[in-house]
C-alpha positions as CSV (number, residue, x, y, z in Angstrom):
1,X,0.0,0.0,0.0
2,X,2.5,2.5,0.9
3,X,4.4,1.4,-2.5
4,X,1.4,2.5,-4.3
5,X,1.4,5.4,-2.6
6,X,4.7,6.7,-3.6
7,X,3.5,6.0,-7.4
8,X,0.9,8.1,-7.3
9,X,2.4,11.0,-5.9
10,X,5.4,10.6,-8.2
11,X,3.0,10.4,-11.0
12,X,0.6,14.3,-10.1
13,X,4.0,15.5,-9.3
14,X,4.7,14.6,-13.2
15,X,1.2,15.4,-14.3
16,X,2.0,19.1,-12.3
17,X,5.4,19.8,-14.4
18,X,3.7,18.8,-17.6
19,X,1.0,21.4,-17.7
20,X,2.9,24.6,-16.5
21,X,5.0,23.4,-19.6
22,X,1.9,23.5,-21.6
23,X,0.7,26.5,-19.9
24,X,4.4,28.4,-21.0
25,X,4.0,27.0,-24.4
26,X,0.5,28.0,-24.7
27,X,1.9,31.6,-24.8
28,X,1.7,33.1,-21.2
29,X,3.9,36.6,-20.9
30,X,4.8,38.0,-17.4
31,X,3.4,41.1,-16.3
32,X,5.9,43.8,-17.2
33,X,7.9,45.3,-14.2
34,X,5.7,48.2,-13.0
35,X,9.1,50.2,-11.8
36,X,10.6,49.6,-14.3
37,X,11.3,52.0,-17.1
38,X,12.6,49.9,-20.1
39,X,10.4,47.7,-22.3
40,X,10.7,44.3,-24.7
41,X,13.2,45.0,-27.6
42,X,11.8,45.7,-30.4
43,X,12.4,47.4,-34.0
44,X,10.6,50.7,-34.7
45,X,10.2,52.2,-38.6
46,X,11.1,55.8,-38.1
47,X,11.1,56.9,-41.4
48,X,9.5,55.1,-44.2
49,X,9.1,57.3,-47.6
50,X,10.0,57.1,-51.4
51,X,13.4,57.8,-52.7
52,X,11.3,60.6,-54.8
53,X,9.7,62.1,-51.4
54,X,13.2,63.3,-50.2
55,X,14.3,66.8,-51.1
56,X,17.5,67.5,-48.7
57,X,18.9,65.7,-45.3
58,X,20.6,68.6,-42.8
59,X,22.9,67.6,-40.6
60,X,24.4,69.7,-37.7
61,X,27.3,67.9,-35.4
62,X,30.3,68.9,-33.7
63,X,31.9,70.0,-37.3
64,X,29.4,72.2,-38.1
65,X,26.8,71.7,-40.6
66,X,26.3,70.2,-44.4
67,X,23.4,69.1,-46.8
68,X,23.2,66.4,-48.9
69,X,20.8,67.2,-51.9
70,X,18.6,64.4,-53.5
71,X,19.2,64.6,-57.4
72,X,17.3,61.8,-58.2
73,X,17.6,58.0,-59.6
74,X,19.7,57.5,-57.0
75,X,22.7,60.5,-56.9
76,X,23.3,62.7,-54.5
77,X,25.5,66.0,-53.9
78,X,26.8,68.1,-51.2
79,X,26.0,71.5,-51.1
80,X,28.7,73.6,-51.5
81,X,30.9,71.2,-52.7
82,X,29.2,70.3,-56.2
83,X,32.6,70.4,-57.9
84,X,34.3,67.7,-55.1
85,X,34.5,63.8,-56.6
86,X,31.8,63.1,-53.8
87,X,31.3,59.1,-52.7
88,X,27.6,59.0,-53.9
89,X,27.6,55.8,-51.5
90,X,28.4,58.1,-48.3
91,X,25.8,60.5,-49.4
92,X,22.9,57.9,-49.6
93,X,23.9,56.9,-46.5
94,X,23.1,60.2,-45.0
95,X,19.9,60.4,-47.0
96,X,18.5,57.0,-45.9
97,X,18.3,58.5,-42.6
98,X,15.3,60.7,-44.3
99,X,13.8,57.8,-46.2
100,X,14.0,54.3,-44.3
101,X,15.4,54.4,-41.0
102,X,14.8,51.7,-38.5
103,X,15.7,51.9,-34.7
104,X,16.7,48.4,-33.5
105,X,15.1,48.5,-30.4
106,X,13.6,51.0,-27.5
107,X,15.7,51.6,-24.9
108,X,12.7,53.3,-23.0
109,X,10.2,55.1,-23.0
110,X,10.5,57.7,-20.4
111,X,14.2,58.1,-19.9
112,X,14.4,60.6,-17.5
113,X,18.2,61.9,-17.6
114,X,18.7,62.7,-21.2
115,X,22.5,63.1,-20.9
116,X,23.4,59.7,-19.6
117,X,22.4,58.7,-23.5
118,X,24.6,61.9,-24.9
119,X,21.1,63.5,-25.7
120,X,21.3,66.3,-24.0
121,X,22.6,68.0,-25.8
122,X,22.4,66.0,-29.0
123,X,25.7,65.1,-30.6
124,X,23.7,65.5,-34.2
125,X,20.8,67.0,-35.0
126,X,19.3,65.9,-38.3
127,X,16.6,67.2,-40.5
128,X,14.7,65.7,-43.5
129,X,12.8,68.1,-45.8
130,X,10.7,66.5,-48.4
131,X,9.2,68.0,-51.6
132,X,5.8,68.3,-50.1
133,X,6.6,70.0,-47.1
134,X,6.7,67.9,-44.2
135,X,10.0,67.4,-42.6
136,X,11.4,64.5,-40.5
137,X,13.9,65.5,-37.1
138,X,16.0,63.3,-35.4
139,X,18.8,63.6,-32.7
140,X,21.6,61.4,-32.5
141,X,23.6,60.9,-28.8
142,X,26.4,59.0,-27.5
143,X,27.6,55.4,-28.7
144,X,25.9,52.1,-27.0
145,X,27.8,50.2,-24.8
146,X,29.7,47.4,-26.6
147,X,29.7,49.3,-29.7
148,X,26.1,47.7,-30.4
149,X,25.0,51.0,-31.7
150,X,23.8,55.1,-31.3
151,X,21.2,56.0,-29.1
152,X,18.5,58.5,-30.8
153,X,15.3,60.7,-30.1
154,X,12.8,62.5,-31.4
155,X,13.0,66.0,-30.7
156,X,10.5,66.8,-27.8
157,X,9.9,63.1,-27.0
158,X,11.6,61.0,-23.7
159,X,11.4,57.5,-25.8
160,X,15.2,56.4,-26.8
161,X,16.3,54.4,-29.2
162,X,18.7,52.0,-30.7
163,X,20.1,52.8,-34.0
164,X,22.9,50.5,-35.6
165,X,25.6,51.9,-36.0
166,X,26.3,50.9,-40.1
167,X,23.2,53.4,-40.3
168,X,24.8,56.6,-38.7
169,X,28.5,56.4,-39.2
170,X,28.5,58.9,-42.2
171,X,26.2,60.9,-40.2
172,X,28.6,61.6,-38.1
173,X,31.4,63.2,-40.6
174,X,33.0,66.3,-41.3
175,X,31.7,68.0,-44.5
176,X,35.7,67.1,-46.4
177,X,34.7,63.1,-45.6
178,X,32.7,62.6,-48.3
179,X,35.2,63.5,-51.2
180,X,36.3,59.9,-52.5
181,X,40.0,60.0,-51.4
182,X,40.6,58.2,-54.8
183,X,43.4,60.4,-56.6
184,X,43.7,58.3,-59.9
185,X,41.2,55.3,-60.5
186,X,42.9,52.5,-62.7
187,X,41.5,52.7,-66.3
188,X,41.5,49.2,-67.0
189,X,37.6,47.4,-66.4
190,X,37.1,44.0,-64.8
191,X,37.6,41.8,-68.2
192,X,41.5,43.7,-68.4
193,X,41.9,42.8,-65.3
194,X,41.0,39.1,-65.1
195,X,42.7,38.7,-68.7
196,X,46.3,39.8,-66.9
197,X,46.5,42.8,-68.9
198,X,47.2,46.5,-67.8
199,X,47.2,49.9,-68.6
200,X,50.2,51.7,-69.2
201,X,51.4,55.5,-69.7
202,X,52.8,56.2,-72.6
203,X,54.5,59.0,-71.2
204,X,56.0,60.8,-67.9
205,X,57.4,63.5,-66.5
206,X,58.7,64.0,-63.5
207,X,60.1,67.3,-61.9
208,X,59.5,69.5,-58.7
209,X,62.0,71.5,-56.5
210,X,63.6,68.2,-55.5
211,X,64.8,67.5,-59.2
212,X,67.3,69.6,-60.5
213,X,66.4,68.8,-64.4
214,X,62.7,67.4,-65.6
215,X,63.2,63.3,-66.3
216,X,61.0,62.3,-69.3
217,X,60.0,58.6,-70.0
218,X,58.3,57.4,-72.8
219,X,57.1,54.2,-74.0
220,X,58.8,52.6,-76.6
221,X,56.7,52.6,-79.9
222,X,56.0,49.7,-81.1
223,X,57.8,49.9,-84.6
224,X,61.1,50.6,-83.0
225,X,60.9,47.1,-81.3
226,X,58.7,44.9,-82.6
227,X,59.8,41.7,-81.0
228,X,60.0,43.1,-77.6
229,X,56.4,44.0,-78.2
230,X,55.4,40.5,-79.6
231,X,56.7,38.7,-76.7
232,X,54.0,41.6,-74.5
233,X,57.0,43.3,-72.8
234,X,56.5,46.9,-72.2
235,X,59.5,48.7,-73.1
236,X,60.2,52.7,-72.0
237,X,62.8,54.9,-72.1
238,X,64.7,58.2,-70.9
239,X,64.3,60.7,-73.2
240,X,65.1,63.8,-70.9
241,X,67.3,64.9,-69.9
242,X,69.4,62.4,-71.3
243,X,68.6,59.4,-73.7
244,X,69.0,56.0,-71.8
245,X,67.8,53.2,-71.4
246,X,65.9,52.5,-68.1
247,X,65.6,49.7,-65.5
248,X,63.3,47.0,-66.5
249,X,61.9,46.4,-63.0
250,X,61.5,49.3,-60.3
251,X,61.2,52.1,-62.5
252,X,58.1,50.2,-65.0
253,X,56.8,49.7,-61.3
254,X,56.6,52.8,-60.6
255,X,55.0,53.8,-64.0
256,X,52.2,51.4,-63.6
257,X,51.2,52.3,-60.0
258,X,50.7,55.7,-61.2
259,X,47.6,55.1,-62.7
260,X,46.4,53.8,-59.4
261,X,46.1,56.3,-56.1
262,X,44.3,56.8,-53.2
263,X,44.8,59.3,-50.2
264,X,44.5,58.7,-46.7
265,X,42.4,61.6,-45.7
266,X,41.6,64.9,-47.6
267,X,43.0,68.3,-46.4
268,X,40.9,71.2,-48.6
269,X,38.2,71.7,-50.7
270,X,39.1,74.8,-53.4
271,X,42.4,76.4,-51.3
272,X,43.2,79.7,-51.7
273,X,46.5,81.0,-53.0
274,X,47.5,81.4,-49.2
275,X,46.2,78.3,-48.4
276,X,48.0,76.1,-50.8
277,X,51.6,78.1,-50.4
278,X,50.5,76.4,-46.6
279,X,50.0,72.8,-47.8
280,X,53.7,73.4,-49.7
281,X,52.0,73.5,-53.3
282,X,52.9,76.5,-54.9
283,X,56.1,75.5,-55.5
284,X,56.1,71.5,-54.9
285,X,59.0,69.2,-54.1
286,X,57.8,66.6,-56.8
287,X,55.9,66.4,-59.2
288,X,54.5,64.3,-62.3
289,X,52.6,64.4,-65.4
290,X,51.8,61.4,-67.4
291,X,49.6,60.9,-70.4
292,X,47.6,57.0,-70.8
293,X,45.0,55.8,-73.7
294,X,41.7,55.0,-72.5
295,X,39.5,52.3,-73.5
296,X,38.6,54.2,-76.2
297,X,42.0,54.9,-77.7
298,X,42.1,58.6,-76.8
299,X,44.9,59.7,-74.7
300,X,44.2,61.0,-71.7
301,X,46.7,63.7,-69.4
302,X,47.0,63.4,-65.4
303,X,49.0,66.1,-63.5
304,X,50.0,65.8,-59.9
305,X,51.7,68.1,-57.5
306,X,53.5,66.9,-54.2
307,X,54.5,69.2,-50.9
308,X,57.6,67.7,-49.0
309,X,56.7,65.3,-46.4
310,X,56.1,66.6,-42.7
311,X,57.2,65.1,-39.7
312,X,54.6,62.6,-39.8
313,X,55.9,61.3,-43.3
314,X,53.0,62.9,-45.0
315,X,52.8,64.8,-47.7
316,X,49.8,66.9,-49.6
317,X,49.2,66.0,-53.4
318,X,46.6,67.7,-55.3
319,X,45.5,67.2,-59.0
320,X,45.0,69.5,-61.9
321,X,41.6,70.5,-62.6
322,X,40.4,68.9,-59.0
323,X,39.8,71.3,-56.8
324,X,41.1,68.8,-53.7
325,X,44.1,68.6,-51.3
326,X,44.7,64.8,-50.2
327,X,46.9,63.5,-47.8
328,X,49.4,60.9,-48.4
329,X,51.6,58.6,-46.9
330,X,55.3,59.8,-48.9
331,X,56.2,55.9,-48.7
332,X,53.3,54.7,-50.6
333,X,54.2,57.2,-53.8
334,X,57.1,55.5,-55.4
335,X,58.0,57.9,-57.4
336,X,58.5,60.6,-55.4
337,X,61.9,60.9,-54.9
338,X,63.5,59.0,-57.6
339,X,66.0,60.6,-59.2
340,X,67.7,60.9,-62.4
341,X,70.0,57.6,-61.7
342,X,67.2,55.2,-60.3
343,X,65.6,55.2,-63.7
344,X,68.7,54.4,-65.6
345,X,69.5,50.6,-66.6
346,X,72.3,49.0,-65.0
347,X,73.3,47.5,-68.8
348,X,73.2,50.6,-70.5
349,X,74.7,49.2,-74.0
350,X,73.2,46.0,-75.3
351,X,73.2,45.8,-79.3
352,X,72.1,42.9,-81.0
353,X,74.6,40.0,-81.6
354,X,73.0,39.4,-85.5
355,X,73.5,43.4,-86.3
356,X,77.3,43.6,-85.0
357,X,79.9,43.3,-87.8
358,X,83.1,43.8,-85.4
359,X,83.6,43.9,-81.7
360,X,87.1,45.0,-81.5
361,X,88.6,44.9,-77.9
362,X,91.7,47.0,-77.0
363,X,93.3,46.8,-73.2
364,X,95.7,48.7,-71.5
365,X,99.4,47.1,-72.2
366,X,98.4,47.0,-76.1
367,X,96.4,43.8,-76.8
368,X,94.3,44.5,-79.4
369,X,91.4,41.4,-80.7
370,X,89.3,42.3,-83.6
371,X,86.1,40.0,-83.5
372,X,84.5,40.0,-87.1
373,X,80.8,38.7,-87.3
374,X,79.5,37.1,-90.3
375,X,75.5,34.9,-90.8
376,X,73.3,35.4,-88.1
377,X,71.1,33.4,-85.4
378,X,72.9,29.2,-85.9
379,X,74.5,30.2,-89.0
380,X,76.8,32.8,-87.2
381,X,80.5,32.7,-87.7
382,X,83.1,34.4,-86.1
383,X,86.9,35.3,-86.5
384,X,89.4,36.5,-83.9
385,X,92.3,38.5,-85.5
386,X,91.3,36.7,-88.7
387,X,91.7,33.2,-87.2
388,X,88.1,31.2,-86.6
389,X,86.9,30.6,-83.1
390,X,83.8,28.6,-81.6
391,X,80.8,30.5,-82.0
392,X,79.7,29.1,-78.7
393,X,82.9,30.4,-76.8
394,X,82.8,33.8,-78.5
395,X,78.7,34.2,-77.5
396,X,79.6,33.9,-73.9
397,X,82.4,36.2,-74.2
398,X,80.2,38.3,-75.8
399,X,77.4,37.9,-73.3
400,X,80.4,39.4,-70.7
401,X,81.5,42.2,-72.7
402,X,77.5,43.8,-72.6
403,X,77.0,42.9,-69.0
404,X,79.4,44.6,-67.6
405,X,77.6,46.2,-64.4
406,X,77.1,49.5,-63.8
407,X,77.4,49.4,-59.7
408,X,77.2,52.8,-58.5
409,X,76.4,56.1,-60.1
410,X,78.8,58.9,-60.3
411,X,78.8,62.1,-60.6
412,X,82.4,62.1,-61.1
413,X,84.4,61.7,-64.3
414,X,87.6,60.6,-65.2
415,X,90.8,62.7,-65.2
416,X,92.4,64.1,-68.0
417,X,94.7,61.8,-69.1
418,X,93.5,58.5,-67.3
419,X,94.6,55.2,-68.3
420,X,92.2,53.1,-70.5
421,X,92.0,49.5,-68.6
422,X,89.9,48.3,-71.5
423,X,88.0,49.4,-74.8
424,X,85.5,47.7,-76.6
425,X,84.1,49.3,-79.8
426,X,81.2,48.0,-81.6
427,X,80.8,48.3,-85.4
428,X,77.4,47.6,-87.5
429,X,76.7,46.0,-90.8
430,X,73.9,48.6,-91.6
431,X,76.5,51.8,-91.0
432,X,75.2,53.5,-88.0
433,X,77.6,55.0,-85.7
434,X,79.7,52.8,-83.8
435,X,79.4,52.1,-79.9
436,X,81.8,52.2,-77.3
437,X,82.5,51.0,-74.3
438,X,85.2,51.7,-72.1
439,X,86.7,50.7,-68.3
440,X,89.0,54.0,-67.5
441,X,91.3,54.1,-64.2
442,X,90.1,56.6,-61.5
443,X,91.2,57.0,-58.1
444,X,88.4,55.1,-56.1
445,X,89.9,51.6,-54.6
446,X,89.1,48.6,-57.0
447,X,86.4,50.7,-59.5
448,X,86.5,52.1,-62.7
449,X,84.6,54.4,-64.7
450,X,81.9,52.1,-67.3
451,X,82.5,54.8,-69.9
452,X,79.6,54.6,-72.5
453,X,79.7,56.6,-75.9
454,X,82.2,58.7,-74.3
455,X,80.0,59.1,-70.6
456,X,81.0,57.8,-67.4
457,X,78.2,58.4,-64.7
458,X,79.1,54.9,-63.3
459,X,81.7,52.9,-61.3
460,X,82.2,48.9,-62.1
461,X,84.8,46.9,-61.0
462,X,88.5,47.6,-62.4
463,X,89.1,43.9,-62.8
464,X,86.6,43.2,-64.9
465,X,89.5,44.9,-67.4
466,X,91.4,41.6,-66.9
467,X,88.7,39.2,-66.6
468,X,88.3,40.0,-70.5
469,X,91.2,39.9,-71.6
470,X,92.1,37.3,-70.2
471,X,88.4,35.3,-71.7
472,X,90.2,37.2,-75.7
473,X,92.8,34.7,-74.8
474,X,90.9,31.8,-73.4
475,X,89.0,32.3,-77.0
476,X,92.0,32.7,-79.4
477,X,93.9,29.3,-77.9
478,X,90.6,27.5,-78.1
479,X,89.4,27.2,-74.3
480,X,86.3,27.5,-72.5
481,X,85.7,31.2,-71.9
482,X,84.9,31.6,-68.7
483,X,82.0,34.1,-67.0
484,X,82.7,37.5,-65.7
485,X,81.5,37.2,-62.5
């Protein structure tokens, strides 16, 4: 008996638990907290109008005041500043304050100390005027706890809400922060891009106070090196103030990021005189112009001015014909203070093997080798002082002849009168002029001038004189010629 008992209370004890579960499930809600001022967390439509209702959004906050104008289908201005390259995206941002704005929750309904939500006074105040009339207001206050968003109020009202904070960040800007800090946009569309291919300038100049001469590079047309072109290599070269040939890798670098800039922040809107002799413009450290085709074959000119950088390693570009001042970071502008000798090539003198009809080599104590070409490409022959020598042996000592390095630039030049460690002249079966190349003594330990055509503006290694004549002899008796370095 007392077994059966036990069941039965075990089993209402059940019975008990099973229908407040059904009871909870059935829908039953507590009684809000009478003292309590806060209430269930839910979303409120603030605003909720057509894109074509909305005439202007005003926005007042602790950097004054702006208004972004609705132009319709979707564009947007700022007044006053109609002539800036404005982010349209910013803008609507701003503007869907006045056309669909949501709060994510109420915080309550009867705050009664504004100030502990940064609402009194508001950090914004923000005003939608729409093209019948009415007008929407709106105050924005202090950030949420845990970042989760911006508390807000209508004006007059005690009720505070939850915006998130994706839909009030531009509301919070400063007039300048909705110029696109883009400087130069790449030309080249989404199918250029995925193919591999890029746009390039076809010319550049580049001067400012920092340069002492302008340095001019242009492209290298395609009928003046058509297989250089067919194998897709972009070729340039110095025109100004010299004519060289330039590096193959750093300086092309440089020329192709110019078509690609942003700033970090932007400085002025339309300076004055006064104001841009303060951001260093009026007479700029660097500077560079370069020229591009467009998709549409038509060249088109971009000129940009640079101040020196301040202390911060900063320095203020602006654009011709955009009436900006952006702020960059000196170390992301490659070009900016390269000079005349980090364009050059480091093999300044590299004719053709098939288009040489002598290479005549002449060193120091009076060994002379004259090296006469005849065929071309397998069919090459070659004679050393009139006795035949492997083609093979004579390529590689050819390959060292125009690869001697330039090492370091110079601004230097030989002495009158300085010994000739080696001279290599090149002559041509069409009858152009003939190159030369020459290793002169000069007083720095272990270097030599690289003479080229009669100019010295590097250093390379004084041994490299008896490196190759010592490969003339390795080829005349029949040897492997060995490699210069």
């Amino acid at each position: 008996m007392k077994k059966q008992l036990i069941i039965l209370v075990v089993c209402l004890v059940v019975a008990g638990a099973l229908g407040v579960a059904l009871w909870l499930l059935m829908g039953y809600e507590p009684e809000p907290d009478e003292n309590s001022s806060s209430t269930v967390s839910t979303a409120v439509q603030l605003t909720e109008r057509s894109d074509y209702d909305l005439d202007t959004v005003t926005v007042e906050n602790e950097h004054g005041s702006y208004t972004v104008r609705n132009l319709g289908d979707g564009q947007y201005t700022l007044k006053g500043y109609e002539d800036a390259p404005l982010s349209n995206a910013m803008l609507k941002s701003v503007a869907n304050a006045g056309v669909s704005l949501r709060a994510d929750s109420v915080v309550t309904e009867s705050a009664e100390d504004l100030s502990a939500y940064g609402l009194q006074p508001p950090a914004v105040r923000l005003k939608a005027s729409y093209t019948d009339g009415s007008a929407f207001s709106l105050e924005l206050g202090a950030q949420a706890p845990a970042n989760s968003g911006v508390y807000a109020r209508l004006p007059e009202e005690n009720t505070v809400y939850l915006l998130t904070k994706t839909s009030t960040n531009n509301i919070f800007n400063a007039p300048l922060q909705f110029i696109d800090k883009t400087i130069v946009e790449s030309p080249d569309d989404l199918a250029a891009q995925q193919s591999g291919t890029t746009t390039m300038p076809e010319t550049a100049t580049f001067g400012g106070s920092f340069r002492a001469e302008e340095i001019v590079i242009r492209r290298t047309k395609k009928d003046e090196d058509d297989t250089a072109q067919s194998m897709g290599l972009d070729l340039f070269e110095m025109v100004s103030p010299k004519a060289r040939s330039i590096d193959s890798n750093e300086p092309v670098n440089v020329l192709s990021g110019l078509l690609s800039l942003s700033a970090s922040e932007i400085s002025g809107y339309k300076p004055t005189e006064a104001q841009r002799d303060a951001f260093g413009l009026t007479e700029p450290y660097s500077t560079v112009r370069f020229t591009y085709l467009d998709a549409e074959e038509k060249e088109q000119t971009v000129s940009l001015r640079a101040s020196a950088r301040d202390d911060e390693g900063f320095v203020f570009i602006e654009r011709e014909g955009v009436p900006v001042v952006y702020r960059v970071r000196a170390d992301s502008l490659p070009w900016y203070e390269m000079a005349y000798q980090d364009f050059l090539s480091r093999l300044q003198l590299l004719p053709f093997i098939d288009d040489v009809k002598t290479m005549t080599l002449d060193f120091e104590n009076g060994d002379s080798f004259v090296c006469a070409l005849e065929g071309e490409g397998d069919d090459l022959t070659v004679t050393m002082n009139g006795q035949a020598v492997s083609e093979k042996e004579f390529r590689q000592l050819y390959q060292n002849v125009i690869g001697l390095p330039s090492e370091d630039f110079t601004s230097d030049t030989p002495a009158e009168g300085a010994a000739v460690l080696a001279r290599v002249t090149f002559a041509y079966r069409d009858g152009r002029p003939a190159d030369n190349l020459a290793l002169i003594a000069s007083d720095a330990s272990r270097k030599a001038f690289l003479s080229i055509n009669g100019e010295s503006e590097f250093y390379t290694k004084s041994s490299y004189a008896g490196t190759l004549r010592e490969n003339c002899r390795q080829l005349q008796d029949g040897e492997t010629v060995g490699e210069l370095y």
